[in-house]
N, C-alpha and C positions, 0 to 999 in steps of 0.2 A: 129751568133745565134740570130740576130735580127730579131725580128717580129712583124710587126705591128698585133697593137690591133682592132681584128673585135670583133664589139657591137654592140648590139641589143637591143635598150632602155635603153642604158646606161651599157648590162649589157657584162662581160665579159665570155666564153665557161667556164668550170667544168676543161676542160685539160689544158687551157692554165694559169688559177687562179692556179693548180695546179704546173705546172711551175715555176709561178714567187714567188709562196711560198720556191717551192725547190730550187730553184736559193736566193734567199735572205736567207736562210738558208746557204748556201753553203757560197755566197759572206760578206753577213756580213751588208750589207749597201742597207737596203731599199731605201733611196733617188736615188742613182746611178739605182736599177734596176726599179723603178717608173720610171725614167728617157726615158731609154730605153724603155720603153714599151708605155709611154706616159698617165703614172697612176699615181694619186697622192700617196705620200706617207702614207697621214692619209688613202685611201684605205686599201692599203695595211697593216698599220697599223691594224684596222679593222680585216682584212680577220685573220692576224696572233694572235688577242684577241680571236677572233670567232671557229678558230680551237684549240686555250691550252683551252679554256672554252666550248667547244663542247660539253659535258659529261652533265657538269654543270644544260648549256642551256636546253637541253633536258630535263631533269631530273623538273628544274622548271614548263618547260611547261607540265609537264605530272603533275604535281602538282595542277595545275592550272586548269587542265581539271578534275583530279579528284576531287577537291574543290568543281566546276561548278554541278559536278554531284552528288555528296554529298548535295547540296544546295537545289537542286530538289529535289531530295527524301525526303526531311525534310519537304518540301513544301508539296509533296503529300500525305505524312503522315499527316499532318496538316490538310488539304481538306477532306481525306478522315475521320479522327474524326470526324470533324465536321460535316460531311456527318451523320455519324453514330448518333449523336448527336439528332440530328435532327430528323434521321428514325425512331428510337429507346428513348423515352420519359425517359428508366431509367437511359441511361447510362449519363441523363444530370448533374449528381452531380458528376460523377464519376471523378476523378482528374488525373488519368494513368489508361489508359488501357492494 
């Protein structure tokens, strides 16, 4: 069941990462199946953090973008006050619009 590892920039195919996950699942001992594949173990270590925290991850980065865009819009509210501000002489004392 040996196979050497084809990479491409370093990087490993989606089928065979998913292999050596199933296989180190099965086996028990990441170092033995790094071994055989010619992968370090902190890899592998990695790939098997990145898959129990997969949920997680995602979930942060959707956080993170929604924050980014929440950020803007606060901006553009601001811009446009002040636009208004400006246009409109009365609304200059005005504290909330």
């Amino acid at each position: 069941m040996e196979q050497s590892v084809t990479r491409i920039r370093g990087r490993v195919s989606v089928e065979l990462k998913a292999q050596i996950l199933k296989e180190v699942q099965e086996v028990g001992m990441v170092t033995t199946v790094g071994k055989r594949y010619g992968i370090s173990s902190k890899t592998i270590h990695n790939w098997l953090h990145g898959e129990k925290n997969k949920d997680q991850i995602g979930e942060a980065k959707k956080v993170r973008e929604l924050t980014k865009q929440l950020k803007n819009a606060e901006f553009e509210v601001e811009v446009l006050r002040a636009l208004l501000k400006k246009t409109y002489p009365r609304w200059q004392n005005a504290d909330q619009l």
